[in-house]
The first five atom37 places (N, CA, C, CB, O) and aatype in JSON, in Angstrom:
{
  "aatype": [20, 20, 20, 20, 20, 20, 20, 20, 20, 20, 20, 20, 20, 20, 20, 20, 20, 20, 20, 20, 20, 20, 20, 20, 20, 20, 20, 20, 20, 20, 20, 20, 20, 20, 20, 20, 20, 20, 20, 20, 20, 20, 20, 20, 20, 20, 20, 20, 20, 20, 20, 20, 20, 20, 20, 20, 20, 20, 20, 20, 20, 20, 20, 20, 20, 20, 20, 20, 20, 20, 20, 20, 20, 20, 20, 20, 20, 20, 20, 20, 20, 20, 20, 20, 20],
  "atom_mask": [
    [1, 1, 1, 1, 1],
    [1, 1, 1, 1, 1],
    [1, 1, 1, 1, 1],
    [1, 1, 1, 1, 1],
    [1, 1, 1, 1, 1],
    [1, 1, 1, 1, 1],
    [1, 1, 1, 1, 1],
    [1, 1, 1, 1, 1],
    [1, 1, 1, 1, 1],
    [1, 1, 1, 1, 1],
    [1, 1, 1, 1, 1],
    [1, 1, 1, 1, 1],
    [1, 1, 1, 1, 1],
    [1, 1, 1, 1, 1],
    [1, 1, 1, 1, 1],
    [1, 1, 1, 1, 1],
    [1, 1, 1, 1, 1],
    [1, 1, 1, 1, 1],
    [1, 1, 1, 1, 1],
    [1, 1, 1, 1, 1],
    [1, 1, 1, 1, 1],
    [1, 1, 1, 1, 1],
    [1, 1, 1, 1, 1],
    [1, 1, 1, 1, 1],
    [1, 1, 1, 1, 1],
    [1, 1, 1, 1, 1],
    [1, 1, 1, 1, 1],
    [1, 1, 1, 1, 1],
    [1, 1, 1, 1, 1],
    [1, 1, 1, 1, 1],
    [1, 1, 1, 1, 1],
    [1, 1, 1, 1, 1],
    [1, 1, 1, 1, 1],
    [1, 1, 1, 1, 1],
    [1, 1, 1, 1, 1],
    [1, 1, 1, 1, 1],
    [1, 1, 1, 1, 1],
    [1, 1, 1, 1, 1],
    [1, 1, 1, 1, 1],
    [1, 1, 1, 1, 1],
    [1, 1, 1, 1, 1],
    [1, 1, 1, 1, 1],
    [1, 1, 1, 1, 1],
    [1, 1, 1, 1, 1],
    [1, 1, 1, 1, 1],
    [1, 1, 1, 1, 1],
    [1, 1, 1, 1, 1],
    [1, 1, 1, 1, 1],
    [1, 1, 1, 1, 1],
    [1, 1, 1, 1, 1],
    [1, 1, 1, 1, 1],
    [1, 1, 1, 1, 1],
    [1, 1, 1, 1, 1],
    [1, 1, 1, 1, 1],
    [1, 1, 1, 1, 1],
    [1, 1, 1, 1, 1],
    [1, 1, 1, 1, 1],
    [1, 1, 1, 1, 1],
    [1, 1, 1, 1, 1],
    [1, 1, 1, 1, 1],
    [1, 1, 1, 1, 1],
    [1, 1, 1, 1, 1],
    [1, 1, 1, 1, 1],
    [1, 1, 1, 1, 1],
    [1, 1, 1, 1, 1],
    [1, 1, 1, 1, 1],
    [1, 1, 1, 1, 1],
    [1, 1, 1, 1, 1],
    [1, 1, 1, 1, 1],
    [1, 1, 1, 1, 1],
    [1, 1, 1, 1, 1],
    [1, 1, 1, 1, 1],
    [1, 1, 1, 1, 1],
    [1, 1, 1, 1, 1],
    [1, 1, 1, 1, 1],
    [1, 1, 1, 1, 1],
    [1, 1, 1, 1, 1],
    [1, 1, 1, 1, 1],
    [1, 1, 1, 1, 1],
    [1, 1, 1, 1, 1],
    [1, 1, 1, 1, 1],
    [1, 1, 1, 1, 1],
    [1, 1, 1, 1, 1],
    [1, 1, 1, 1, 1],
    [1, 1, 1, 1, 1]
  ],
  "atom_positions": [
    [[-12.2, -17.54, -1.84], [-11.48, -16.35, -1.46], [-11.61, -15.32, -2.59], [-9.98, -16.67, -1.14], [-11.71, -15.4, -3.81]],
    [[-11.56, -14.37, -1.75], [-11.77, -12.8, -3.26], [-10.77, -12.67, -4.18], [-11.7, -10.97, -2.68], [-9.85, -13.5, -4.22]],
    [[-10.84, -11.66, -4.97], [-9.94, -10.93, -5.53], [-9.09, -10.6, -4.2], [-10.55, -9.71, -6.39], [-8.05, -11.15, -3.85]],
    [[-9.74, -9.63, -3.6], [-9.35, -8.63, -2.67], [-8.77, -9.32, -1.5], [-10.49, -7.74, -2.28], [-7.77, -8.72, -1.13]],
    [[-9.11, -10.67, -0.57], [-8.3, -11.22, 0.21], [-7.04, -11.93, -0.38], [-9.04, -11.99, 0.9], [-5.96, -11.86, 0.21]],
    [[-7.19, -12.62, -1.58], [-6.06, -12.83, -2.74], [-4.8, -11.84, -2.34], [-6.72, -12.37, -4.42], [-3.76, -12.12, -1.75]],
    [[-5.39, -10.25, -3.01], [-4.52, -9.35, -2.99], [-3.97, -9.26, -1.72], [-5.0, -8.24, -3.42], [-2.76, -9.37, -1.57]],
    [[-5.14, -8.98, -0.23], [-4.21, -8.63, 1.01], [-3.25, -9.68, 1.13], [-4.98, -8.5, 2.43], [-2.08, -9.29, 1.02]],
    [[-3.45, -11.07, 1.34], [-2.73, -12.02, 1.04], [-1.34, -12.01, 0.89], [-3.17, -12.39, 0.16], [-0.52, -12.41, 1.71]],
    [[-1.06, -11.41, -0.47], [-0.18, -11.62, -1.3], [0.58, -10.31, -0.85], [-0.67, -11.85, -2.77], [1.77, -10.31, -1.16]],
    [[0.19, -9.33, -0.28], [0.65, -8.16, 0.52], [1.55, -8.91, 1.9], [-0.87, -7.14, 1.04], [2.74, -8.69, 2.11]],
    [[0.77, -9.72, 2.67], [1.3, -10.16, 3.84], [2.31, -11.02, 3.91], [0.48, -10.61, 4.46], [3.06, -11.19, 4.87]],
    [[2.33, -11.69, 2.62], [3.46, -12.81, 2.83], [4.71, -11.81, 1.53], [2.7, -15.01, 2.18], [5.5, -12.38, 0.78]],
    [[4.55, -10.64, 1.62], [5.82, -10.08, 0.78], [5.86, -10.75, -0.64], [7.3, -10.43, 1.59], [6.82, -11.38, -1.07]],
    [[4.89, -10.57, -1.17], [5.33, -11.22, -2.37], [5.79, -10.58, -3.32], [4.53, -11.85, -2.88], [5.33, -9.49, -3.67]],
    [[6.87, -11.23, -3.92], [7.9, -10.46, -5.06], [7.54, -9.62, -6.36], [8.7, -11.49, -5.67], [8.07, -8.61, -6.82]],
    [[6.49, -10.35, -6.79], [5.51, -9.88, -8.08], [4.39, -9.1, -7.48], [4.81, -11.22, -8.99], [3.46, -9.9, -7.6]],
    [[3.9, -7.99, -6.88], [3.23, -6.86, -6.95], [3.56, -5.41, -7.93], [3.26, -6.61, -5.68], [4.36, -4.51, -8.17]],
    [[2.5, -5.91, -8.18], [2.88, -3.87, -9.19], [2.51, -2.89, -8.36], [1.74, -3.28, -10.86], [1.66, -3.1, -7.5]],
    [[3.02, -1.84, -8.5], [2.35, -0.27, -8.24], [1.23, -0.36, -8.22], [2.54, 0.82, -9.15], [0.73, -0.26, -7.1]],
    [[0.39, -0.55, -9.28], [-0.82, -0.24, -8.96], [-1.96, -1.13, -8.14], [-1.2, 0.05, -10.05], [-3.13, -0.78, -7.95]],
    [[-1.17, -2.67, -7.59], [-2.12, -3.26, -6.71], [-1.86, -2.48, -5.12], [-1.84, -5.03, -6.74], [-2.6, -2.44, -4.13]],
    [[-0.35, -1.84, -5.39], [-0.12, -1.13, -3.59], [-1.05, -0.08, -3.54], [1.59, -0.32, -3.11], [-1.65, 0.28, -2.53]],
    [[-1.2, 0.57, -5.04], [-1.73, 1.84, -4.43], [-3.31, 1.73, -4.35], [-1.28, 3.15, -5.34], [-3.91, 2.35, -3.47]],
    [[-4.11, 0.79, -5.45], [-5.1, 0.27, -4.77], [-5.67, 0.08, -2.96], [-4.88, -0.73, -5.31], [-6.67, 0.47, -2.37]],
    [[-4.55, -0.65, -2.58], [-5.12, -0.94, -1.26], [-4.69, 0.42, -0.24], [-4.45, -2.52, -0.68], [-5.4, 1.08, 0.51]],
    [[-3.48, 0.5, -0.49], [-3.59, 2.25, -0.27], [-4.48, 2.78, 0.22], [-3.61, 3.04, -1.29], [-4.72, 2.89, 1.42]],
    [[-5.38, 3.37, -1.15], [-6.15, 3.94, -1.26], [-7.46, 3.97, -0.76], [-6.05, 3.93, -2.02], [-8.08, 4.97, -0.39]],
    [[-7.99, 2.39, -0.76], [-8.85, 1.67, -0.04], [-9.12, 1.89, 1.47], [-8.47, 0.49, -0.22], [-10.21, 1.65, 1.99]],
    [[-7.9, 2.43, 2.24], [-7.5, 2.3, 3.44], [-7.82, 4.24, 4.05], [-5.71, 1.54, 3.36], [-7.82, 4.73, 5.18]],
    [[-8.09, 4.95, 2.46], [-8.39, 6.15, 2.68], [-6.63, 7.21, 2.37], [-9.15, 6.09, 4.38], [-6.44, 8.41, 2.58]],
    [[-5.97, 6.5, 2.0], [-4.89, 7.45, 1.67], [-4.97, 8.04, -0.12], [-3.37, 6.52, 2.04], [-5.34, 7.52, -1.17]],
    [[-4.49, 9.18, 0.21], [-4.78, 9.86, -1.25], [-3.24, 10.0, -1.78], [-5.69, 11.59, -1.14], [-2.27, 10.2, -1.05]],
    [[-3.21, 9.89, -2.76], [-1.95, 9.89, -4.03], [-1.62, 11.19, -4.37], [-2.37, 9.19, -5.52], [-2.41, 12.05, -4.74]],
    [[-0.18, 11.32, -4.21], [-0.12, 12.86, -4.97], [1.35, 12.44, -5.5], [-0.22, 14.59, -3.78], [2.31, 11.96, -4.9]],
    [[1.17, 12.78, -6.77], [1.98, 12.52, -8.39], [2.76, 13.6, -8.01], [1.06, 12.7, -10.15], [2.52, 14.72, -7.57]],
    [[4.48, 12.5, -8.5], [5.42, 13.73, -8.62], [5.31, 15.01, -9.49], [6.54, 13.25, -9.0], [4.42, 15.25, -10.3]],
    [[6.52, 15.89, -9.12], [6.66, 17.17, -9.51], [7.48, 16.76, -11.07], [7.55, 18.17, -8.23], [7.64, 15.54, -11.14]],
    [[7.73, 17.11, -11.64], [8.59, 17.67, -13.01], [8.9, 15.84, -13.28], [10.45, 19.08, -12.63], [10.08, 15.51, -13.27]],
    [[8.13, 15.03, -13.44], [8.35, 13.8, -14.45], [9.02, 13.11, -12.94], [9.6, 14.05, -16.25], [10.05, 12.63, -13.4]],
    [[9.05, 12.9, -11.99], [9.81, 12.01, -11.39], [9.12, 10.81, -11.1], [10.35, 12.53, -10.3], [8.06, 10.78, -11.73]],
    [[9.27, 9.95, -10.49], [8.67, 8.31, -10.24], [8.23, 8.03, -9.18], [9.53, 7.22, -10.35], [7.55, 7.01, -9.04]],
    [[8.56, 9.02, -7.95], [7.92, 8.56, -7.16], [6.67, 9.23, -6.06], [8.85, 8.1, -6.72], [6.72, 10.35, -5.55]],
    [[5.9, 8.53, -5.92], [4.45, 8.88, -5.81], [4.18, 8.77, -4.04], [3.41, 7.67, -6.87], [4.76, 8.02, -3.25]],
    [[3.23, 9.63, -3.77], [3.11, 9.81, -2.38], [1.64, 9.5, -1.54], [3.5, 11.21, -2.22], [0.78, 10.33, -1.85]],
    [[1.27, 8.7, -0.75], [0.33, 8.42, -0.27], [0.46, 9.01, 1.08], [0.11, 7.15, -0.43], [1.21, 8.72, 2.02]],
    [[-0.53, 9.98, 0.93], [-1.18, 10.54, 3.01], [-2.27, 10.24, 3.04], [-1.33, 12.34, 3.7], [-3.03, 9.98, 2.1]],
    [[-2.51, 10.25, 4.43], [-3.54, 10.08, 5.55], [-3.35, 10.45, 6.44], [-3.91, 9.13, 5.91], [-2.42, 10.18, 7.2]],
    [[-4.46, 11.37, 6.6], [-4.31, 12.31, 7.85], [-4.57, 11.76, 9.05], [-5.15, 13.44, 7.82], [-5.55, 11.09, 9.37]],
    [[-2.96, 12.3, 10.16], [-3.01, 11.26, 11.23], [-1.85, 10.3, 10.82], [-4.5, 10.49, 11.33], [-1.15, 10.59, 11.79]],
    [[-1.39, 9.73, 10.41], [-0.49, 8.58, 9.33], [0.5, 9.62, 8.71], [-1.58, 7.66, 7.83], [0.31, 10.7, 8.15]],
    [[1.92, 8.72, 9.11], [2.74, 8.82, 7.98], [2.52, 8.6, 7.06], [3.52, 8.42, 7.94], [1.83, 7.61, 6.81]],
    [[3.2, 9.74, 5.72], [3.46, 9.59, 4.48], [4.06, 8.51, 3.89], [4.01, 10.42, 4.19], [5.08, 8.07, 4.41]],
    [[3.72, 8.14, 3.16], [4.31, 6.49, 2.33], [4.92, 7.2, 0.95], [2.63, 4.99, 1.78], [4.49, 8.32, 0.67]],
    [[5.81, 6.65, 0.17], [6.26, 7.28, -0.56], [7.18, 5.68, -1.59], [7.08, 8.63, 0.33], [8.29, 5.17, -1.54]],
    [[6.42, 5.54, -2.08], [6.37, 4.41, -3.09], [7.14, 4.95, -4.89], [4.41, 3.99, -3.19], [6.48, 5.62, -5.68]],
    [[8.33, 4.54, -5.13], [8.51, 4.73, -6.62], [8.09, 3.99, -7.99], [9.62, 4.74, -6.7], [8.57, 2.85, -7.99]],
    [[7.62, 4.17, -8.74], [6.79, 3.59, -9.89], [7.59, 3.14, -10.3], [6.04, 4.23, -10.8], [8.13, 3.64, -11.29]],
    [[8.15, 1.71, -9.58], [9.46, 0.61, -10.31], [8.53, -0.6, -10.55], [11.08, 0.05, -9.07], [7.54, -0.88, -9.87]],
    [[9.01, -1.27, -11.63], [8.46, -2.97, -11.89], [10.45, -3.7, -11.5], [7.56, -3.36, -14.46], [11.52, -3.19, -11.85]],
    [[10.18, -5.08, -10.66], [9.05, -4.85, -9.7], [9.42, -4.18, -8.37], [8.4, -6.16, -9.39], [10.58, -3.86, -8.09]],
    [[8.32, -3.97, -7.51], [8.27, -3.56, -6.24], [9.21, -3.86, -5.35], [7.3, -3.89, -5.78], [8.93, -4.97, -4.91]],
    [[10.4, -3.36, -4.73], [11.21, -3.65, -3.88], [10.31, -4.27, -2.7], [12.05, -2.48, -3.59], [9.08, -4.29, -2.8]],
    [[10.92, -4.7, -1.72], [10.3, -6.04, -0.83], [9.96, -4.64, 0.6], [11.98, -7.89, -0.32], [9.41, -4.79, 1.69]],
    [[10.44, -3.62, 0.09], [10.64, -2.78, 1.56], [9.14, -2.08, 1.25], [12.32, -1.44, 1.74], [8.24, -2.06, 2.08]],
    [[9.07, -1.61, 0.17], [7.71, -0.56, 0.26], [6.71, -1.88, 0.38], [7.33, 0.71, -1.43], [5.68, -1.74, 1.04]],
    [[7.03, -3.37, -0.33], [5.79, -3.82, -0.11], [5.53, -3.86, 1.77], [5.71, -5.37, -0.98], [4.48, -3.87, 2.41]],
    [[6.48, -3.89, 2.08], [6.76, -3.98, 3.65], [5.57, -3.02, 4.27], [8.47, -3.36, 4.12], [4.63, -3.27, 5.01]],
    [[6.0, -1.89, 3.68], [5.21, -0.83, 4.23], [3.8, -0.64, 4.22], [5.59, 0.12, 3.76], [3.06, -0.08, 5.03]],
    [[3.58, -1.24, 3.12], [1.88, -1.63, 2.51], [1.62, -2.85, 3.47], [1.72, -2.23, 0.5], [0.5, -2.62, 3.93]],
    [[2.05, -3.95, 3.98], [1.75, -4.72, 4.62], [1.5, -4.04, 6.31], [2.75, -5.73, 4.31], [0.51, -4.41, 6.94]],
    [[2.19, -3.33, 6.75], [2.11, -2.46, 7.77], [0.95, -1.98, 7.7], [3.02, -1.53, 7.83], [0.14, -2.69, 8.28]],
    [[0.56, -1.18, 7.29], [-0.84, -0.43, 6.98], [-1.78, -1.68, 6.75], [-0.79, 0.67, 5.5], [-2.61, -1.28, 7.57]],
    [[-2.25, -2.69, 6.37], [-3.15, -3.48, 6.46], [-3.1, -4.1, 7.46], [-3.27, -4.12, 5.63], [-4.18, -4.31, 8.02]],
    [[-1.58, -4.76, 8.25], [-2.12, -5.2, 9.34], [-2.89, -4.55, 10.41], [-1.33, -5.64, 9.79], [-3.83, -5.09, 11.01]],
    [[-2.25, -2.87, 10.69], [-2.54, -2.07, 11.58], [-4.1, -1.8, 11.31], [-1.59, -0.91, 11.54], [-4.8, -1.89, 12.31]],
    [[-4.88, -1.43, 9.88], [-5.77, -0.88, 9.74], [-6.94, -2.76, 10.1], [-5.61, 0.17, 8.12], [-8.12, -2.72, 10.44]],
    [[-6.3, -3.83, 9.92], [-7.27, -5.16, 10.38], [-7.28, -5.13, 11.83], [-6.69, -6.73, 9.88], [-8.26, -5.64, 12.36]],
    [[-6.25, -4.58, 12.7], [-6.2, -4.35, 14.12], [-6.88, -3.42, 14.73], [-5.11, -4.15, 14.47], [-7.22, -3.4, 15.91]],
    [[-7.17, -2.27, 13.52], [-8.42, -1.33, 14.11], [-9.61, -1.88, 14.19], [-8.72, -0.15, 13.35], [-10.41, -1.89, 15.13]],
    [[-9.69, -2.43, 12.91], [-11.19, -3.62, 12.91], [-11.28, -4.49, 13.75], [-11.41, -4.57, 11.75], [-12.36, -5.08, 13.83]],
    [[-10.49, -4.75, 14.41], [-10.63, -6.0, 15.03], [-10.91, -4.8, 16.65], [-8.94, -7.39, 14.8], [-11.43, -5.45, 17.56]],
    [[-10.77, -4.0, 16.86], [-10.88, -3.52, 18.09], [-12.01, -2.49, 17.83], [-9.52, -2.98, 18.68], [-12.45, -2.0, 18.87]],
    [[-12.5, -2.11, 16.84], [-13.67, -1.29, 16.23], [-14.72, -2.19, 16.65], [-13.65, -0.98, 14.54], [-15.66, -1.73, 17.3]],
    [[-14.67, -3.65, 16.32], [-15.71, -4.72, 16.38], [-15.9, -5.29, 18.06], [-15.17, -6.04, 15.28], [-16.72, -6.18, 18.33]]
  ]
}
């Protein structure tokens, strides 16, 4: 198994220990772009056009809800694949 199925993995079963920067990785992967708060604040914003805004705060660690949300977006975007194919 990859790095990268490792990571989705560990996305799907909610796992407690994710950082910021493995969500916004796959994020990103998925085609959503990052846009950094205004005046020093923490929390950071992922769009995709078409897609709700995700809106993730740069906490260690990751509350169980945004990982929630990151798990959402991979299942949905493996369900496109799976109907793309």
């Amino acid at each position: 198994m990859s790095k990268w199925d490792k990571l989705l993995a560990r996305v799907c079963s909610l796992s407690r220990d994710l950082r910021f920067e493995e969500l916004s990785k796959i994020l990103e992967s998925y085609g959503y772009e990052i846009t950094t708060p205004k005046g020093g604040g923490s929390h950071y914003t992922f769009r995709k056009s078409g897609c709700q805004p995700i809106t993730i705060p740069k906490h260690e660690p990751i509350k169980r809800v945004y990982v929630e949300l990151v798990r959402q977006v991979v299942e949905s975007e493996a369900d496109n694949d799976k109907n793309a194919g």
